[in-house]
N, C-alpha and C positions, 0 to 999 in steps of 0.2 A: 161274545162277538161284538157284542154294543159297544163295549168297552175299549175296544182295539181299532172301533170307527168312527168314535163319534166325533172325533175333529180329523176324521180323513181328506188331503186333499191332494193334489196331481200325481202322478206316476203313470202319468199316460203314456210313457214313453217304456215302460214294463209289461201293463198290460193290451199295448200294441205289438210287441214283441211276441208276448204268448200268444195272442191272435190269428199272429203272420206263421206261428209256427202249427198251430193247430188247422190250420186254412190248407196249407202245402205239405203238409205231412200224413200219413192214413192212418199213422197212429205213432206212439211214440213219448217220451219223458224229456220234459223242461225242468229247469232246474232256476229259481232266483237264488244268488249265494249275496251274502252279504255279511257285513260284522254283526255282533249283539247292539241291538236298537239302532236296526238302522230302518225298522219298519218292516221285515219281512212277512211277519203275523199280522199286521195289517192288511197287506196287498191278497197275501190268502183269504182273510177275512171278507173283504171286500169284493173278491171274484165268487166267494161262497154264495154274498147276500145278492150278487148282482144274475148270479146262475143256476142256484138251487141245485148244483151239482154237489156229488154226496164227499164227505171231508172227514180229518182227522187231525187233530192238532194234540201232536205230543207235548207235556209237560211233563220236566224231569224231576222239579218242585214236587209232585202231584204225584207220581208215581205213576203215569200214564205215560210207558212211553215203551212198551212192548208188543212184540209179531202178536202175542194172541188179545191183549187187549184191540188191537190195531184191526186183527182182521175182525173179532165178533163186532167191532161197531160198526167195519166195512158191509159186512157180510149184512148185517140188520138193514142198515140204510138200501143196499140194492133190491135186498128181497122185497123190501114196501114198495118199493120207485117202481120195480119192473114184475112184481106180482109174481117171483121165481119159485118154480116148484122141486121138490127133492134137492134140493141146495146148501143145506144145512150144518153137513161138515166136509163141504168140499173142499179142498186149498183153493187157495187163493186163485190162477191161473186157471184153475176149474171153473171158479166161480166166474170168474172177468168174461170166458168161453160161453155159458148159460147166458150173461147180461149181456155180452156181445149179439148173440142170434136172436136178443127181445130187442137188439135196437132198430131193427129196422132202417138203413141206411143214418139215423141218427148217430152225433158222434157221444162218447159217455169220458169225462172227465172229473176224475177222479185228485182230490188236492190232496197232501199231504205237509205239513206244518213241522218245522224242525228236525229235521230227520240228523239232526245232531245231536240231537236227546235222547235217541232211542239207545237203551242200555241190551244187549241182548252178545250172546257169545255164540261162537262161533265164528267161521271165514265167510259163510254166504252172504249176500244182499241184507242189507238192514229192515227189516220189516218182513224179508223169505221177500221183496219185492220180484216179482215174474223176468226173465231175463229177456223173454218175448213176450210180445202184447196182441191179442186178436186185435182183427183190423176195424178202426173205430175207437179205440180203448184208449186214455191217454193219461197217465201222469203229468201234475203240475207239484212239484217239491219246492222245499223251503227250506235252506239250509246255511251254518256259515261256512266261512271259507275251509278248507283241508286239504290235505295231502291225500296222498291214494291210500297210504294205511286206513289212513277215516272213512274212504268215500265212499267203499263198501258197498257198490254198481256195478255188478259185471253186465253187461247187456250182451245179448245176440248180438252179430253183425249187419242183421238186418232188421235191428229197431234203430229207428232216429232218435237222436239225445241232440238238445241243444242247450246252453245256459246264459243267463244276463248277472252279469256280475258287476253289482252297484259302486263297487269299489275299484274299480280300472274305468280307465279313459274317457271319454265323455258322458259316461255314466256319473263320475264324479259331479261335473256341473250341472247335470239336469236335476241331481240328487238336491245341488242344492237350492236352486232356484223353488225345488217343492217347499225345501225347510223356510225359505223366506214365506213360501205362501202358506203354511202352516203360521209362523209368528205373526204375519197379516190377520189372519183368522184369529189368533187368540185373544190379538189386541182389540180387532174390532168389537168382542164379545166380552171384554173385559176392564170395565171400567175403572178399576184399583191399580191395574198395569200399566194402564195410560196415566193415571194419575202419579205414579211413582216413576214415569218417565218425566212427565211435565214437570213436578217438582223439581226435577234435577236438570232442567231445560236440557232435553236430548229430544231430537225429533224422533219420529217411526223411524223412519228411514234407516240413520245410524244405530239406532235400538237394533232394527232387524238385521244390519249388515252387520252386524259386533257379533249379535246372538247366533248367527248362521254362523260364523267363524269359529267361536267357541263352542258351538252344536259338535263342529266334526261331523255333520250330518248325520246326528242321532237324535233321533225322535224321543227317545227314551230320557234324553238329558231334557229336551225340552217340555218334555211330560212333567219331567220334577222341577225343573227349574222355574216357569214360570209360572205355575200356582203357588209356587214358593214367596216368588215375588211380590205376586198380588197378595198373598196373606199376609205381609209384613216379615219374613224370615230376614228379609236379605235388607233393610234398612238401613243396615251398617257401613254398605257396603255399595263403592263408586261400578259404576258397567264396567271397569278397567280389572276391578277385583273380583270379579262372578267367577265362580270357577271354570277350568280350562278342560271340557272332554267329560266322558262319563266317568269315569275313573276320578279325574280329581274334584266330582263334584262326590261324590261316595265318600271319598276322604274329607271333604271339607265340612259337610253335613254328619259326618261319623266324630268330627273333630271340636263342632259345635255344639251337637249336643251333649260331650263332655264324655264319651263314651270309655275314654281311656282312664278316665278318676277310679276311685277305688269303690265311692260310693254308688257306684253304677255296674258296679261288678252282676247283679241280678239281673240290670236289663240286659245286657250281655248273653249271660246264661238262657234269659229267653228265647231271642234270636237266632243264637248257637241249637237251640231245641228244635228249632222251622226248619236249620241245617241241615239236621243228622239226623230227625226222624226220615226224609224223603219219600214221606205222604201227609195230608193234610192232618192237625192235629187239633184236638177240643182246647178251652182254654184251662177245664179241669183238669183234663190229663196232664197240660203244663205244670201245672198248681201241684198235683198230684206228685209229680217229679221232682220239683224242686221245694216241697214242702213250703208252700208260699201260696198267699191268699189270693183269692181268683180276681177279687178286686184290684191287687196289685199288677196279676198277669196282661187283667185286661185294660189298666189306665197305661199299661206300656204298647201293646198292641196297637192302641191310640195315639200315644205316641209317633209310632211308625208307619199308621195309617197307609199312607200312600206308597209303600213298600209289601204293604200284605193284602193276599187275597184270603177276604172272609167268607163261606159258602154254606148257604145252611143246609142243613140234610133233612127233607120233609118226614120223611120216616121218623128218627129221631125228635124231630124240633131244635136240635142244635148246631150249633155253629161251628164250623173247622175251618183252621187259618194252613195257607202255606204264603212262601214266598213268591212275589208281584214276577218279579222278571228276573230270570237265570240270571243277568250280569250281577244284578245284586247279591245272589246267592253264592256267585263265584267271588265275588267282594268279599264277602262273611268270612268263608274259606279260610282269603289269601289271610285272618288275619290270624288265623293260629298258626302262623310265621315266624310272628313275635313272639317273643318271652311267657307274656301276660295271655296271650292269645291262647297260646298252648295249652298252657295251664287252667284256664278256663274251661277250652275243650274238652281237657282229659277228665274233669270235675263233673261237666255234663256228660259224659259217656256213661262216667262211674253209676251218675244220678239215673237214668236211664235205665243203664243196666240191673241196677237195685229193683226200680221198678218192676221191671220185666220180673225177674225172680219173683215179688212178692204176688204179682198177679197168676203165675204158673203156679204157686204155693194155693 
């Protein structure tokens, strides 16, 4: 959660909304929608750390992104906060009902994180989410944009739903005005940046009005783009050349590091492995799979560093990687489109699946 705020800055004009909605409403579900990296796991993160209300943030990288995973860390969290007795395999709308009568005219909100990752079948609510809410009880969701096949919300008629949607009408500019104060903030804190501005005589100003442009108001570009900057990546390269959107900064950084040569065909197949396992995975297991030295697995991993979450397992003492942010993952994907891409895929599935056998053997 550190990670998701530690250059957090405005969206006052978000979490005034959910405010106004939580204020005038007795109970009820808000909803932020927005594209991939436009900061929505921030704004959750940051109402978590500012509220100590209890959360859930799906990763679909992670394999965390299911009704029962969902409800046992629900269910854990309320039973400590509100001290609930005989509670333990209630459903959900059971449960809310028990924390409901401990709140005491208190109101209980309740975040949820992606609910576009959530993988689960079935026509009902994504999560088994309550269609009615005791009064007091309130969802805050985090979602991107969909159609109603996605949305997967039936509500009562007499729950309040309301949503802030970063991507329509004046939300567009207030969005960006945050991004310029986010590049403010980086540069202030970053003396390599200013210096790679200076050299090329570009004031802040234009630096931030270019880099807000080519953000598209995405946080997630600007997460990779200007550490990039400051480490020397982009040297080469005039503010007119940086790449344009998340998308073409994936391809131009996928392109740079030569990812399509033949001799890189292994780091490929690692990556492709973060893909298609969809849960977090050791670096021996990689190694294991592709019959390749752990040293090699993990000077690529470093490689890609700021695209991988590393996480240790204390039990274990080892460490398990998935991918940083869905758009990436979704990037990865698009690229068994290609030729090369395919074929790659189908080489790591095989490898896998070899695996899989010799360990049931």
């Amino acid at each position: 959660m550190f990670e998701k705020t530690r250059l957090f800055c405005g969206r006052d004009f978000v979490f005034k909304a959910i405010q106004k909605f939580f204020i005038t409403q007795n109970k009820g579900y808000f909803s932020v929608i927005g594209d991939a990296g436009m900061g929505k796991s921030a704004i959750a993160a940051k109402y978590v750390l500012a509220t100590k209300f209890p959360c859930y943030f799906n990763v679909f990288a992670e394999g965390r992104n299911n009704p029962e995973k969902f409800l046992a860390s629900i269910r854990q969290q309320l039973i400590k906060r509100h001290s609930l007795q005989n509670a333990d395999n209630a459903d959900l709308r059971t449960f809310l009902q028990k924390a409901s009568e401990e709140l005491k005219g208190q109101k209980l909100v309740i975040v949820v994180d992606a609910l576009d990752e959530v993988e689960q079948e079935g026509n009902g609510n994504l999560l088994d989410l309550p269609q009615n809410l005791p009064d007091g009880v309130y969802f805050l969701l985090t979602r991107r944009l969909y159609n109603q096949e996605t949305k997967r919300l039936t509500l009562s008629p007499d729950t309040p739903v309301d949503e802030l949607d970063l991507t329509k009408g004046d939300y567009t500019a207030l969005s960006r005005e945050d991004v310029k104060e986010y590049i403010h903030l980086f540069l202030k804190n970053d003396h390599k940046l200013r210096s790679w501005i200076n050299e090329r005589n570009i004031s802040e100003d234009n630096f931030t009005q270019e880099i807000a442009v080519k953000s598209e108001n995405n946080f997630i570009y600007l997460r990779y783009l200007l550490p990039g900057i400051s480490e020397g990546k982009y040297n080469d390269l005039t503010l007119k050349g940086l790449p344009q959107g998340l998308q073409d900064y994936y391809t131009t950084h996928w392109n740079r590091m030569g990812m399509d040569n033949e001799s890189n065909e292994k780091k490929v197949k690692i990556l492709y492995i973060l893909v298609e396992r969809g849960e977090p995975i050791s670096i021996n297991m990689i190694a294991e799979i592709l019959d390749e030295d752990e040293y090699e697995v993990k000077s690529v991993l470093n490689d890609w560093v700021e695209y991988v979450t590393p996480k240790l397992n204390a039990d274990e003492q080892k460490t398990y990687y998935s991918i940083y942010h869905r758009s990436f993952l979704e990037f990865l994907k698009g690229q068994d489109k290609l030729g090369k891409g395919r074929k790659l895929f189908k080489e790591v599935n095989q490898s896998m699946a070899n695996y899989m056998i010799k360990e049931i053997k």
